[in-house]
C-alpha positions as CSV (number, residue, x, y, z in Angstrom):
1,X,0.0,0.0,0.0
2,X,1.2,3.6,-0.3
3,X,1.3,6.4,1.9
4,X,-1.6,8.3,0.4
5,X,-3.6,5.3,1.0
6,X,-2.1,4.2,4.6
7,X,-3.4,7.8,5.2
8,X,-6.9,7.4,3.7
9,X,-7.4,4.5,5.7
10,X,-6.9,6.5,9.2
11,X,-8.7,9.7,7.5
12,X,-11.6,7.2,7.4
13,X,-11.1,5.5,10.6
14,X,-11.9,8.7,12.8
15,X,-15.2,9.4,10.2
16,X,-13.9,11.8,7.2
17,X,-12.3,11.2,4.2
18,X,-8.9,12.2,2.4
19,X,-9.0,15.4,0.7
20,X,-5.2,15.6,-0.7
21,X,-1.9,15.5,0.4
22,X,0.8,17.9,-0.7
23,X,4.1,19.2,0.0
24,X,4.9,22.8,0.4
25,X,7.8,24.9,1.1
26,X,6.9,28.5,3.3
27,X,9.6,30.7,5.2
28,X,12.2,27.8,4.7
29,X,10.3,25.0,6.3
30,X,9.1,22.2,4.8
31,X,5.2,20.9,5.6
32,X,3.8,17.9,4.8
33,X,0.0,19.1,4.6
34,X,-3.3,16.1,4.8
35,X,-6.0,18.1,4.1
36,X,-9.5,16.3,5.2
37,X,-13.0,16.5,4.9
38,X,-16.4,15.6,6.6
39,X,-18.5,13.2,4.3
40,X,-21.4,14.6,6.2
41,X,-24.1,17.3,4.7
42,X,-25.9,19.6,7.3
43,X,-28.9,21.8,6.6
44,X,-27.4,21.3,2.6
45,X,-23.9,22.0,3.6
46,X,-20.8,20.1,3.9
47,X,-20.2,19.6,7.7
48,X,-17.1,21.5,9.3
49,X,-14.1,19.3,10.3
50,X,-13.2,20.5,14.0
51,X,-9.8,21.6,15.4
52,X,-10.2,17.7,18.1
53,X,-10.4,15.8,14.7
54,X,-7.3,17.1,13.0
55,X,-5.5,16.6,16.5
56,X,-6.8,13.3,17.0
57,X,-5.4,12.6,13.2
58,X,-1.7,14.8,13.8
59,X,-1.6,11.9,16.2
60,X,-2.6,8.9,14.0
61,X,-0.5,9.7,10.9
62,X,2.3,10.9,12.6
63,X,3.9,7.2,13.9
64,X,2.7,6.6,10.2
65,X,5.6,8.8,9.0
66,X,8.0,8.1,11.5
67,X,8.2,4.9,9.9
68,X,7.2,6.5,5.9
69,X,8.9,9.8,6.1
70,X,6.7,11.8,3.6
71,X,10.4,13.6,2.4
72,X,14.0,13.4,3.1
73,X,14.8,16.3,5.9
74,X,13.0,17.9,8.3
75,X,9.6,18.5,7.9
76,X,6.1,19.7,10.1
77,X,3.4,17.6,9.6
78,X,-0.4,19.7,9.4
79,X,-3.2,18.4,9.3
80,X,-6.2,20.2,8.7
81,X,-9.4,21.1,6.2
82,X,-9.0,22.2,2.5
83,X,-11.3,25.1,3.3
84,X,-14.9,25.9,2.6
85,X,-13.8,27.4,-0.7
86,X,-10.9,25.0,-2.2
87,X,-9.4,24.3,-5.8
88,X,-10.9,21.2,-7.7
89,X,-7.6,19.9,-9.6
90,X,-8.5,16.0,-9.5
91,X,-11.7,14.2,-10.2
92,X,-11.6,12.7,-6.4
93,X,-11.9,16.5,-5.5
94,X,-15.2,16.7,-7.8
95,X,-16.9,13.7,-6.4
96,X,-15.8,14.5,-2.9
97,X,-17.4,18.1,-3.6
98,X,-21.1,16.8,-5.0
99,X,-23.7,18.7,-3.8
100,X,-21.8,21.9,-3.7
101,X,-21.3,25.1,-5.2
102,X,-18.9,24.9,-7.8
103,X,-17.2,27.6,-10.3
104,X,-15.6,27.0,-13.9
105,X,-13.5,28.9,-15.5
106,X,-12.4,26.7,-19.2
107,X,-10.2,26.5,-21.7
108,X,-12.0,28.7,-24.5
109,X,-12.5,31.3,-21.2
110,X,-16.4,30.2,-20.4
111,X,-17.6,30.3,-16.8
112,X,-20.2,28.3,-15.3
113,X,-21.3,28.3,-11.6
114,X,-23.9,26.3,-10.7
115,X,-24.4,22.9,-7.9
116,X,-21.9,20.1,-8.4
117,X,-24.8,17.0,-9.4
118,X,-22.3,14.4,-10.6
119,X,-19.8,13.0,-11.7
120,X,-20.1,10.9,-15.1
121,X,-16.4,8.9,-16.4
122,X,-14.7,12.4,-17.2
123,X,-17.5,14.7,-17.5
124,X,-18.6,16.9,-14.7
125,X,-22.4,17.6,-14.4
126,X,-23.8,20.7,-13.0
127,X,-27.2,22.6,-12.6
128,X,-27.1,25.9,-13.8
129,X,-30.1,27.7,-13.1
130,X,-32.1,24.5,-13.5
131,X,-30.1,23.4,-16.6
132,X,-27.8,20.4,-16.2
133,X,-24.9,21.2,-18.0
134,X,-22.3,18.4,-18.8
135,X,-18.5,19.5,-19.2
136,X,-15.8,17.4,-19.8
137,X,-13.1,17.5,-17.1
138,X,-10.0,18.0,-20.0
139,X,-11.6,21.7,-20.9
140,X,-11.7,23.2,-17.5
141,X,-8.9,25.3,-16.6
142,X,-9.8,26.2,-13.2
143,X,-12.1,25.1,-10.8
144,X,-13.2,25.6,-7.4
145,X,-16.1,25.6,-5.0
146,X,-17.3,28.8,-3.6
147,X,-20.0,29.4,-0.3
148,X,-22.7,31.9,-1.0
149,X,-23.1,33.9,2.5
């Protein structure tokens, strides 16, 4: 098994699921960033992840990477959530988003905005003021969901 899934495995273990994993570089340190999410929808919304469930992960994952250092060097693990607004780069990101508010931005410079329905092989279906729209994932530039307040 690899990291990433040794991971998803304790992600799911305490009730939420992987978002990503990523390594970033700020002010000359090194962090080794698991970003999760709650499965759960409230009142039409995806459910918060709280500050007791990222601790109670830190301390899952991180006798994980003792063993499976993430990089060579130093490095601070951080565990936390994506975000209530958060970039959509892989089609995991787009199925673990369904239900949401998503924005589009593709290739020939079209925007859409409009609920996340489903995900279809490549194609990504939303509603769009009560249309469904069907885009395939290779023309969208950038994506990301967005909150309305």
């Amino acid at each position: 098994m690899s990291l990433e899934s040794d991971i998803a495995s304790l992600v799911k273990s305490v009730g939420l699921e992987l978002y990503d994993t990523s390594i970033v570089n700020e002010n000359d340190e090194t962090i080794y960033r698991v970003s999760v999410i709650s499965p759960n929808i409230v009142d039409g919304k995806k459910e918060g992840v709280s500050m007791d469930a990222c601790v109670e992960l830190t301390h899952l994952i991180s006798p994980l990477l003792d063993v499976t250092p993430p990089v060579g060097g130093e490095y601070r693990l951080e565990v936390g959530s994506p975000g209530i607004e958060r970039k959509l780069s892989k089609l995991e990101h787009y199925k673990l988003s369904l239900g949401e508010l998503v924005s589009l931005l593709l290739v020939n410079k079209e925007k859409y905005k409009g609920k996340l329905l489903r995900v279809e092989g490549s194609k990504i279906v939303l509603d769009v003021d009560g249309e469904e729209i069907e885009i395939e994932s290779s023309q969208i530039s950038k994506a990301k969901t967005y909150f309305e307040w």
